[in-house]
C-alpha positions as a Python dict, from the first residue, in 0.01 Angstrom:
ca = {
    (1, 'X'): (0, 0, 0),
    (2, 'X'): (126, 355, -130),
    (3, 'X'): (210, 591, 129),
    (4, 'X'): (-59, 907, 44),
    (5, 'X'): (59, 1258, 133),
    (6, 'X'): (-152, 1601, 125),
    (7, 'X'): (18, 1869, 64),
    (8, 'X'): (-135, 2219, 212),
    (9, 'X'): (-37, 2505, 51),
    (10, 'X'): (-138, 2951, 34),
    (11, 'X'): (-112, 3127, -256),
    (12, 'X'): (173, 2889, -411),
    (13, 'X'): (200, 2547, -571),
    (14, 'X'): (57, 2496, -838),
    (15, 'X'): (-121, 2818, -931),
    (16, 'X'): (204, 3053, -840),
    (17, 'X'): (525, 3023, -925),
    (18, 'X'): (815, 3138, -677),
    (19, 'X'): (1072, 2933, -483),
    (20, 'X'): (816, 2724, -274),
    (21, 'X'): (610, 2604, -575),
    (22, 'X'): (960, 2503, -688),
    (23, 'X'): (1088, 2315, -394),
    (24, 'X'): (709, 2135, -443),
    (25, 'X'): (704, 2043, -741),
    (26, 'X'): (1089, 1868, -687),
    (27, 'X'): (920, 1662, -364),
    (28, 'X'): (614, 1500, -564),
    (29, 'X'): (847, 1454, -873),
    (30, 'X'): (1123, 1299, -699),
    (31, 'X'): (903, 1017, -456),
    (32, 'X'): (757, 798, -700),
    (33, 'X'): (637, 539, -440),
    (34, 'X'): (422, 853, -257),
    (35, 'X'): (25, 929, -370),
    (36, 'X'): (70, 1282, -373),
    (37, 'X'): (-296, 1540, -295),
    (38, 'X'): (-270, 1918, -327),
    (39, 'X'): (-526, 2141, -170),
    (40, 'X'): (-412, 2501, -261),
    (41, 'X'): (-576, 2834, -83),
    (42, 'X'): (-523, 3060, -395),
    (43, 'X'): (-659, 3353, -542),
    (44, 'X'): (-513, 3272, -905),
    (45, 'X'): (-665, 3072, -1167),
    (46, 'X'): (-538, 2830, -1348),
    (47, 'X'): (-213, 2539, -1280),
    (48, 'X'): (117, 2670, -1355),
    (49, 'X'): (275, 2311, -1373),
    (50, 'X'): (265, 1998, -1534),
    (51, 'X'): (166, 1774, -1231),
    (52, 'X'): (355, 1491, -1208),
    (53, 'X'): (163, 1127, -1260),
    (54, 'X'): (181, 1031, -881),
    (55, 'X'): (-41, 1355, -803),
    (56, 'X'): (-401, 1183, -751),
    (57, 'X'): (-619, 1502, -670),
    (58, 'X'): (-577, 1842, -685),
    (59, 'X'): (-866, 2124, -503),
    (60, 'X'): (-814, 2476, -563),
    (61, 'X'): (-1008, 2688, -303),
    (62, 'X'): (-1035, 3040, -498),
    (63, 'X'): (-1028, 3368, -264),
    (64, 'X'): (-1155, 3627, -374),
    (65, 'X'): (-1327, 3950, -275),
    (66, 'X'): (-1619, 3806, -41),
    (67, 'X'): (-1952, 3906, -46),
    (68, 'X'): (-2183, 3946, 261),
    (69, 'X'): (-2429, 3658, 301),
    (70, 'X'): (-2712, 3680, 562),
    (71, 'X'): (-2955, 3431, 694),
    (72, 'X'): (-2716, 3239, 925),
    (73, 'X'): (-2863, 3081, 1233),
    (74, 'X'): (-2681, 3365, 1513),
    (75, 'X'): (-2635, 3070, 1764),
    (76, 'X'): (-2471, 2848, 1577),
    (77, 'X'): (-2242, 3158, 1439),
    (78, 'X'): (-2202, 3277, 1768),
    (79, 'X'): (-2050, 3005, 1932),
    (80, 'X'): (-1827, 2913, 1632),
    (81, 'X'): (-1698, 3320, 1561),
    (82, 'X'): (-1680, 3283, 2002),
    (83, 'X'): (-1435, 2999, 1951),
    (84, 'X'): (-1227, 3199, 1718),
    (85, 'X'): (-1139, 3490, 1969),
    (86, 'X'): (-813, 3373, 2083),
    (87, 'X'): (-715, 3493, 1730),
    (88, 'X'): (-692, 3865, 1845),
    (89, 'X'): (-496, 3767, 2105),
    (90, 'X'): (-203, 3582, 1977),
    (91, 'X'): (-328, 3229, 2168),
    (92, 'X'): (-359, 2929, 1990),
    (93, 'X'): (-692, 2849, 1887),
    (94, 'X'): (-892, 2498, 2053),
    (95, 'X'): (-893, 2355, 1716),
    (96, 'X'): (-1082, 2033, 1884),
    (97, 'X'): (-1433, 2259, 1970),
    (98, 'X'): (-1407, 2458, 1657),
    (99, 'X'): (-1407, 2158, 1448),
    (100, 'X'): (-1629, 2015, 1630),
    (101, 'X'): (-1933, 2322, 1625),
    (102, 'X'): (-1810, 2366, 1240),
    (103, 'X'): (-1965, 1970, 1196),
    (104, 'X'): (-2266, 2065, 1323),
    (105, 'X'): (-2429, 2208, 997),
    (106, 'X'): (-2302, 2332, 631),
    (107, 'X'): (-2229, 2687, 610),
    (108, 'X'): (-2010, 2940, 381),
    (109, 'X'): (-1755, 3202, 482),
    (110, 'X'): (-1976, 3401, 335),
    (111, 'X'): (-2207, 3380, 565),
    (112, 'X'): (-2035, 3385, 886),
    (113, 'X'): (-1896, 3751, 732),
    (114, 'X'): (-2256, 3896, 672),
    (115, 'X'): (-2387, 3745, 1021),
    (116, 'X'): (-2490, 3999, 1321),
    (117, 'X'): (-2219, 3813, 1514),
    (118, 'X'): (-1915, 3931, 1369),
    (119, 'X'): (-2042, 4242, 1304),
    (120, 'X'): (-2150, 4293, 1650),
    (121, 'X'): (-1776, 4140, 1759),
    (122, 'X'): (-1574, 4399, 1511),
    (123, 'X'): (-1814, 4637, 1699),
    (124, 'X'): (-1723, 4579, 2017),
    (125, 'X'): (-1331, 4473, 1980),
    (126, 'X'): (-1303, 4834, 1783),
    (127, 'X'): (-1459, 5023, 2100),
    (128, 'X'): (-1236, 4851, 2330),
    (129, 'X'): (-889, 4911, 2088),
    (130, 'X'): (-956, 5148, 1879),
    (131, 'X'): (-1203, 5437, 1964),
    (132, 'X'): (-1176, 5778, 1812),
    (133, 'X'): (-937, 5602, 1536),
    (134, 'X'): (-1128, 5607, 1176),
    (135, 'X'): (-1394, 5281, 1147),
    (136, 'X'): (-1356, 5261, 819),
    (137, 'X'): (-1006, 5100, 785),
    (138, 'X'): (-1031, 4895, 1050),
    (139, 'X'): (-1305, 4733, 951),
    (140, 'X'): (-1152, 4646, 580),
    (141, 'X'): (-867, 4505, 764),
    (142, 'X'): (-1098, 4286, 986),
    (143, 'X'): (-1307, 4172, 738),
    (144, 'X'): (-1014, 4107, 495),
    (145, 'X'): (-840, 3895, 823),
    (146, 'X'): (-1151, 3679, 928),
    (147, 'X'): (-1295, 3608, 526),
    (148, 'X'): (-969, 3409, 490),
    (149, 'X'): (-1023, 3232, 851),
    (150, 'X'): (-1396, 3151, 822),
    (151, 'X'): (-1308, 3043, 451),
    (152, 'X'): (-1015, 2796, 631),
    (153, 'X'): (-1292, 2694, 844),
    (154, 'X'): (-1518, 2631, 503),
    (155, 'X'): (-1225, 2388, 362),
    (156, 'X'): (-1205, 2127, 554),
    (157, 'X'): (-1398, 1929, 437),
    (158, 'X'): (-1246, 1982, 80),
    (159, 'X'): (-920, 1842, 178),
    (160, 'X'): (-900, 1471, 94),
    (161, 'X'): (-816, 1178, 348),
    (162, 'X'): (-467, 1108, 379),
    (163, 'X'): (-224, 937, 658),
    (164, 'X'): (17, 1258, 632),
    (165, 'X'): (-112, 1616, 587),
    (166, 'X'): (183, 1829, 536),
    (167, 'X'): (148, 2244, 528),
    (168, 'X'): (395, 2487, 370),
    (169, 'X'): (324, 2733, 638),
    (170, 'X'): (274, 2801, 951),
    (171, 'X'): (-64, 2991, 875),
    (172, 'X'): (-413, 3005, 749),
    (173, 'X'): (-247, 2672, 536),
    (174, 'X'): (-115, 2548, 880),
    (175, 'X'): (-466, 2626, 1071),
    (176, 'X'): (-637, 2405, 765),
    (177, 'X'): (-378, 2131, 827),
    (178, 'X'): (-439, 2138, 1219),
    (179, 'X'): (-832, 2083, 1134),
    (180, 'X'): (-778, 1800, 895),
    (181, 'X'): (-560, 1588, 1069),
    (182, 'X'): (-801, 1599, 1368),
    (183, 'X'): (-1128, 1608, 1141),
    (184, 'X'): (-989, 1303, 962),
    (185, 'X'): (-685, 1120, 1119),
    (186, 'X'): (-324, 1099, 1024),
    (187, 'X'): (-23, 1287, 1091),
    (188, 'X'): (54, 1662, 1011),
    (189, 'X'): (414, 1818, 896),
    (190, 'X'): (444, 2213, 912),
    (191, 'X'): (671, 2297, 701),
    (192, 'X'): (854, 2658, 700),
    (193, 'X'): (1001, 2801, 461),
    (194, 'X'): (1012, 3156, 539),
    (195, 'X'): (915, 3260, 881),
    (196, 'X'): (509, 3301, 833),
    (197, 'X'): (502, 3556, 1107),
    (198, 'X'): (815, 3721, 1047),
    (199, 'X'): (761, 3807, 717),
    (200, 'X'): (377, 3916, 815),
    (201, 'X'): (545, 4148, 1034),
    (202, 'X'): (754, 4290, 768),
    (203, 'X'): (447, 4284, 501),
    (204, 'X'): (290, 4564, 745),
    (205, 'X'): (616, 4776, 784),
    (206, 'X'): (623, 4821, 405),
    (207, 'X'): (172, 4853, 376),
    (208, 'X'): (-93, 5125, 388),
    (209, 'X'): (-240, 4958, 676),
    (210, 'X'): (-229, 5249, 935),
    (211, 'X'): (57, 5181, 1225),
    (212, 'X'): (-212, 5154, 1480),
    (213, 'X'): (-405, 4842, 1357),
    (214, 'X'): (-23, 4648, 1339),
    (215, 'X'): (-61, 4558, 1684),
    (216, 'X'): (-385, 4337, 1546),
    (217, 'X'): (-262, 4206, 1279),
    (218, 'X'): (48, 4027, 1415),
    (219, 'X'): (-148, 3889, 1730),
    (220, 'X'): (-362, 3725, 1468),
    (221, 'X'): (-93, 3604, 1257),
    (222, 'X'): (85, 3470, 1592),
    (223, 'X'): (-262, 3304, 1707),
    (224, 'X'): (-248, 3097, 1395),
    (225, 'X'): (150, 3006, 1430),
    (226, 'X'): (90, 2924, 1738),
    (227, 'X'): (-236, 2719, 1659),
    (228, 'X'): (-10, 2508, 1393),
    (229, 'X'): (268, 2452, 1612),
    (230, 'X'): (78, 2335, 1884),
    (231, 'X'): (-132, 2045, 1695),
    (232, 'X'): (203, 1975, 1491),
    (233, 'X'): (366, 1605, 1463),
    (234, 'X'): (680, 1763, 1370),
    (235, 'X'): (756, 2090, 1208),
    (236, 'X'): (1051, 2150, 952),
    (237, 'X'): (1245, 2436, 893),
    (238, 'X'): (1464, 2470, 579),
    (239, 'X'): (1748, 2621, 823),
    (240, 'X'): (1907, 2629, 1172),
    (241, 'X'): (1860, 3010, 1170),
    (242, 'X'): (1443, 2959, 1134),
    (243, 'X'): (1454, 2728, 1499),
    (244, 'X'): (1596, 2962, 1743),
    (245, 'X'): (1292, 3192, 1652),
    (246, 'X'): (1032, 2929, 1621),
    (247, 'X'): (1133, 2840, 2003),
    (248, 'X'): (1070, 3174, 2102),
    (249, 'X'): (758, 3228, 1945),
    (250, 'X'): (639, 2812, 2095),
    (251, 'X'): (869, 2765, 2393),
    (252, 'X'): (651, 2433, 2417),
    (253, 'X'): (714, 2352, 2049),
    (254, 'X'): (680, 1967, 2025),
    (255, 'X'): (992, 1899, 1742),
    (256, 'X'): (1183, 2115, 1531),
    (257, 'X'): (1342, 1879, 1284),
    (258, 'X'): (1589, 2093, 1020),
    (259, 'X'): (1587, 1972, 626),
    (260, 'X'): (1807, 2177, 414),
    (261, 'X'): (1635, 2251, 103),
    (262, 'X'): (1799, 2067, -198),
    (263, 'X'): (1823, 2133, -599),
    (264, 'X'): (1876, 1907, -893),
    (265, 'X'): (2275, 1949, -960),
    (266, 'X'): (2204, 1722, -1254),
    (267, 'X'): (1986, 2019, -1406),
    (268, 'X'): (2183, 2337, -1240),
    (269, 'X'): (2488, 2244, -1407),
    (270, 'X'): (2786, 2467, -1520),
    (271, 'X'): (2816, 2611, -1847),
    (272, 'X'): (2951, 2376, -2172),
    (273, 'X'): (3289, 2444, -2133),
    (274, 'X'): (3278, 2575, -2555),
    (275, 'X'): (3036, 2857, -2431),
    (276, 'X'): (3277, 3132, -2401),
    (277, 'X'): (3194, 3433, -2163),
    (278, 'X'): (3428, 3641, -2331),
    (279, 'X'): (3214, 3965, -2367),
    (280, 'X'): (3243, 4341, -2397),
    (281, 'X'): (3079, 4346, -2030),
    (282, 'X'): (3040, 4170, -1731),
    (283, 'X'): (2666, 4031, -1640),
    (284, 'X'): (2510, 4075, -1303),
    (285, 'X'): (2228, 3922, -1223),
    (286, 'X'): (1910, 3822, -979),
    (287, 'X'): (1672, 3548, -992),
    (288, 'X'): (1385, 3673, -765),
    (289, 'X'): (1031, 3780, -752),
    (290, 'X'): (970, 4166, -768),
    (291, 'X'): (795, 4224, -407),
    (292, 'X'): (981, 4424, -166),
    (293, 'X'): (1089, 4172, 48),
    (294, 'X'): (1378, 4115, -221),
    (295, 'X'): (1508, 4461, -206),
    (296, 'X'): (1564, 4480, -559),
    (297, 'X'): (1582, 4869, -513),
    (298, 'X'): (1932, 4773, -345),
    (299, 'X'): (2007, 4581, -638),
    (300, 'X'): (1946, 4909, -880),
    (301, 'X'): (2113, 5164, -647),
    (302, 'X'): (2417, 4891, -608),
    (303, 'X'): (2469, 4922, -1022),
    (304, 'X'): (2536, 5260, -1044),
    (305, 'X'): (2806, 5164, -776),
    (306, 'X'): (2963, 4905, -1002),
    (307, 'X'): (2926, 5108, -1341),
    (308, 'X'): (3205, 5328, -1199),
    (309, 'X'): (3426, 5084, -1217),
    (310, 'X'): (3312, 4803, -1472),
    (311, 'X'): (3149, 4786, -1787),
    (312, 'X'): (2807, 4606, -1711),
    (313, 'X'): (2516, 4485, -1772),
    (314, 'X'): (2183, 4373, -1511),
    (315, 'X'): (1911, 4172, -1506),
    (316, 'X'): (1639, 4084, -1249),
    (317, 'X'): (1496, 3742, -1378),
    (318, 'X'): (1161, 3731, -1207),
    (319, 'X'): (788, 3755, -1243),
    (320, 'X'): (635, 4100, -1085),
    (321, 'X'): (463, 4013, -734),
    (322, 'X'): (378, 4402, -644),
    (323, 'X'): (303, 4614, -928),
    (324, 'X'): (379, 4951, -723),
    (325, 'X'): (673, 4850, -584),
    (326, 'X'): (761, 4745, -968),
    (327, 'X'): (677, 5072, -1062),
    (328, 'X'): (900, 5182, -793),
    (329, 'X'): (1226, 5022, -909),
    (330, 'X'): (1157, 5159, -1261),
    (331, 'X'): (1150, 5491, -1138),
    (332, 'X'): (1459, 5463, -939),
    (333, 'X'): (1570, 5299, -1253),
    (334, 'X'): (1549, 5610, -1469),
    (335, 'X'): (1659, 5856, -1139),
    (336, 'X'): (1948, 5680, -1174),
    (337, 'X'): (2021, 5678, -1566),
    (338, 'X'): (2073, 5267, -1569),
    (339, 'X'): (1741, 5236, -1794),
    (340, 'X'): (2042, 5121, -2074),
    (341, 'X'): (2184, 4899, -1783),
    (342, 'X'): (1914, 4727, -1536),
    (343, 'X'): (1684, 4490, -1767),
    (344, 'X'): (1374, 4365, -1598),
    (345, 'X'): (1303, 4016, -1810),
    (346, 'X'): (988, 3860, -1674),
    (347, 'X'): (964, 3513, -1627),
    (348, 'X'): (1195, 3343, -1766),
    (349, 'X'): (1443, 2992, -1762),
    (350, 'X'): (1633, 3053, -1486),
    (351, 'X'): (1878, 2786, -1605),
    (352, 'X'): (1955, 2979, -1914),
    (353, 'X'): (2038, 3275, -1707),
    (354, 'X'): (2267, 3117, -1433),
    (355, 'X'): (2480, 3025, -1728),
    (356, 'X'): (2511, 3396, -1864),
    (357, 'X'): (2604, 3546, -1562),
    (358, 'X'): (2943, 3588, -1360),
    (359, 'X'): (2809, 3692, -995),
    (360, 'X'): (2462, 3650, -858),
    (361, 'X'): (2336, 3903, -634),
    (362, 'X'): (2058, 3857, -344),
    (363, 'X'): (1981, 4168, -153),
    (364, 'X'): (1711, 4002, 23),
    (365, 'X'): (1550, 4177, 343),
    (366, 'X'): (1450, 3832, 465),
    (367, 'X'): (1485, 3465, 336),
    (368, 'X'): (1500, 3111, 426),
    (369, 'X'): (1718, 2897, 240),
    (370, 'X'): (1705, 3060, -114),
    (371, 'X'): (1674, 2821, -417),
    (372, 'X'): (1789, 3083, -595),
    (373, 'X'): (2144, 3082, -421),
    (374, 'X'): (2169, 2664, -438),
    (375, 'X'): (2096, 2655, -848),
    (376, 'X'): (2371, 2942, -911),
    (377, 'X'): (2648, 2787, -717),
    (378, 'X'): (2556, 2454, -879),
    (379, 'X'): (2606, 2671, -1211),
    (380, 'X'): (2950, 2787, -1076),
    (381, 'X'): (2824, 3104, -1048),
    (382, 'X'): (2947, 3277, -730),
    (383, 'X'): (2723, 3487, -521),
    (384, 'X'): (2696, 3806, -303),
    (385, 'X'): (2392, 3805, -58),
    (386, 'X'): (2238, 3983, 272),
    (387, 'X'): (2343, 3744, 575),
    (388, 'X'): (1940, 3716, 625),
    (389, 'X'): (1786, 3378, 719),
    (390, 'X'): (1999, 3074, 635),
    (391, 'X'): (2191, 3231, 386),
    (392, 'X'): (2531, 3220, 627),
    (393, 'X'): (2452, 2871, 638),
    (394, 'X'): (2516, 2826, 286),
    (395, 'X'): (2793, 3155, 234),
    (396, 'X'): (3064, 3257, 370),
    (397, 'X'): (3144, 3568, 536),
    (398, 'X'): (3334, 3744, 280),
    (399, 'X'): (3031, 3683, 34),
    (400, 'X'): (2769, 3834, 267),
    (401, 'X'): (2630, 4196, 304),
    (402, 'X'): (2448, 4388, 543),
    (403, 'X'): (2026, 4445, 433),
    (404, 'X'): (1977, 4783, 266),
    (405, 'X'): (2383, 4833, 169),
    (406, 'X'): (2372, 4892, -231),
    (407, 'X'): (2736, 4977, -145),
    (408, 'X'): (2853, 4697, 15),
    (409, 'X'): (2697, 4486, -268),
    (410, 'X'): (2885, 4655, -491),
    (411, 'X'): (3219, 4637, -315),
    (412, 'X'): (3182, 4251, -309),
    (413, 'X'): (3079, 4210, -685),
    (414, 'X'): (3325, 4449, -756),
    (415, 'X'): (3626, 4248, -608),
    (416, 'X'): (3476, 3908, -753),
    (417, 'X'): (3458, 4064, -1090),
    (418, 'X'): (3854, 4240, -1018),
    (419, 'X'): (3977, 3885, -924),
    (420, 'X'): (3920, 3645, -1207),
    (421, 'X'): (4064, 3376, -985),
    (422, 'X'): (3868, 3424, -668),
    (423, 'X'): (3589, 3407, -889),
    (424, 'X'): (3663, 3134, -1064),
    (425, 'X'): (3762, 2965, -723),
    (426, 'X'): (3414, 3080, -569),
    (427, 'X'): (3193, 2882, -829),
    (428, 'X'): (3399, 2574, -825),
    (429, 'X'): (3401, 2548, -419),
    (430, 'X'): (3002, 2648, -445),
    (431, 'X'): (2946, 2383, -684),
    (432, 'X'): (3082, 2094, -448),
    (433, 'X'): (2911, 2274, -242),
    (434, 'X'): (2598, 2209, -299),
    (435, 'X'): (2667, 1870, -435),
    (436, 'X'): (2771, 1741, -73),
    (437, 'X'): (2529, 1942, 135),
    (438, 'X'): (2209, 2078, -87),
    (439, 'X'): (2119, 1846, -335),
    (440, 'X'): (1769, 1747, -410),
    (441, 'X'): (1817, 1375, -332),
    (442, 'X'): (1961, 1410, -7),
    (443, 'X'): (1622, 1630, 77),
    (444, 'X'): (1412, 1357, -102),
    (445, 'X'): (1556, 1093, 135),
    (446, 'X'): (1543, 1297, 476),
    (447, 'X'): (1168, 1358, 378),
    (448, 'X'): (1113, 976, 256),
    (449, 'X'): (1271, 911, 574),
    (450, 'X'): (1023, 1192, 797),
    (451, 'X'): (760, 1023, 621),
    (452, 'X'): (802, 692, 735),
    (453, 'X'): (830, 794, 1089),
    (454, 'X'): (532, 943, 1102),
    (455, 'X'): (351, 662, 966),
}
């Protein structure tokens, strides 16, 4: 009998592409022997991969804005919405009596938004936080919070059996996991790639939501960490970096167990040895989506460093996230003169572009274990990167940078692209790298291995 896995996932595999969907798609394709399910909370349309043959079933819930739905019995949403206070508070939720009133009868998040109940409840918890600040806002903000948690309540019983329910984070996807494996058996894996409430926290320092409702927001976000921790078999993280903050945030936290994320060296491979790089220019380049979390404004401002010195060219290789902060960067772009210099390509083969480029930059504000850093040094391609995350894990000192230093980026590609050698040296050393440390089958095996345990 086939071992059958569901995996949980928020606005990523396999409607959105991005480092996650990535490291995904590699787990299904590389454990044959594994009936794979995917249950994706998405507000896209549409797959963006071919699913591999061992993927059985595949349920898209679609968000999207919600509409107000009355005619909800008020007892029956009052003592579910009552279960669901802890939220505001940063406790973890009792997910035992919610699923258990949420069995009771059929109902939509819909409704639960448009019942007296949470109205009544935004009410009252903006008197008690929030008077003389504008309703208005705060009520968008609620409503746009508790749509996507009555809608997690609405799922579960969309998500098909399985003996392991595995979640790629530690929220609203984690929250759905916690109410499956209870509503239907089996194990459940939490899986972090990025810190779900640290970068929550930094979505709201870079947001119009007014400073005054943060305080809200990230008790909610830590309710449902919390809540995913707590009714957690085991949870992953893709670095050692990710468990010194989990412990603080879940003192209690059952198991931390630390896979390194892994990539295919067989496809990240260096360039044919015939494909000459002699060029007019050197090519810098950044394999990332354009959201501010990236920093790709560090990545313009550190150009204009390295044009003084070197003839160059720069891409970011990466599908736009945030079309403001896009617009952003292309502004800065033309402040700065480099609209001849910085090339913004869209999606594209990332393979292809590992194999044009001489350094890879990551200015990242925050990060896990990048992808994006594993496939270049499998290409030979050195890199320069913000010691965020478990990026000094993978880099050494002399290859890191401080967050927001366009400067210090540049002084590091700069010497790479002075010192031939070094460079040279750099790719060859992050190629073995990777080989001995980060590659894909040593991930499939520790999670073959997880697997088994849990059955």
């Amino acid at each position: 009998m086939h071992l059958n896995v569901t995996l949980i996932s928020e606005g990523s595999y396999p409607t959105g592409k991005g480092g996650v969907s990535e490291w995904c798609h590699s787990l299904i394709s590389g454990m044959n022997d594994v009936r794979f399910n995917v249950f994706s909370m998405s507000s896209e349309n549409g797959l963006r991969y071919k699913l591999p043959s061992n993927v059985e079933k595949v349920v898209v819930e679609h968000l999207h804005s919600p509409d107000f739905k009355h005619g909800i019995d008020e007892k029956f949403a009052g003592e579910l919405i009552g279960e669901l206070k802890p939220a505001l508070s940063g406790t973890p939720l009792e997910c035992e009596e919610i699923l258990r009133l949420s069995k009771r009868r059929e109902f939509t998040a819909e409704e639960l938004l448009g019942s007296d109940v949470n109205w009544n409840n935004a009410i009252a918890y903006y008197k008690n936080n929030f008077d003389g600040k504008a309703f208005a806002p705060f009520y968008v903000f609620w409503t746009s919070l508790f749509y996507l948690l009555y809608k997690t309540l609405e799922s579960v019983g969309k998500v098909p059996d399985s003996d392991i329910y595995h979640t790629l984070n530690a929220g609203y996807a984690g929250l759905l996991g916690c109410l499956s494996k209870l509503d239907k058996g089996g194990s459940l894996i939490v899986t972090e790639h990025g810190l779900y409430l640290k970068e929550r926290s930094f979505e709201l320092s870079d947001s119009g939501i007014p400073t005054w409702l943060h305080g809200m927001y990230e008790k909610f976000f830590e309710s449902l960490v919390r809540t995913s921790y707590k009714y957690s078999n085991t949870v992953t993280s893709v670095c050692r970096d990710h468990t010194r903050f989990q412990r603080e945030i879940e003192p209690n936290l059952n198991e931390i167990k630390v896979i390194y994320n892994g990539i295919d060296t067989e496809k990240f491979h260096p360039p044919n040895p015939s494909t000459s790089k002699d060029r007019e220019y050197f090519n810098i380049g950044t394999v990332t989506r354009i959201t501010p979390i990236k920093d790709i404004l560090t990545f313009i401002r550190s150009a204009k460093h390295i044009l003084k010195k070197h003839r160059a060219k720069f891409y970011v290789v990466g599908e736009v996230e945030d079309e403001e902060y896009f617009d952003e960067c292309k502004k800065l772009r033309k402040e700065l003169g480099l609209e001849s210099h910085v090339k913004f390509t869209g999606f594209q083969d990332s393979l292809e572009w590992y194999q044009k480029l001489d350094v890879f930059a990551l200015p990242s504000l925050s990060e896990g274990l990048p992808l994006t850093i594993l496939e270049s040094l499998s290409c030979r391609v050195p890199c320069i990167a913000t010691g965020v995350g478990g990026v000094p894990e993978i880099l050494g000192e002399k290859f890191l940078v401080d967050k927001w230093d366009p400067e210090g980026v540049a002084k590091k590609v700069s010497w790479l692209l002075d010192n031939p050698e070094e460079r040279i040296k750099a790719g060859v050393e992050g190629r073995k790298l990777v080989e001995s440390k980060f590659s894909l089958q040593r991930m499939i095996r520790e999670y073959s291995e997880l697997y088994e345990e849990m059955i």
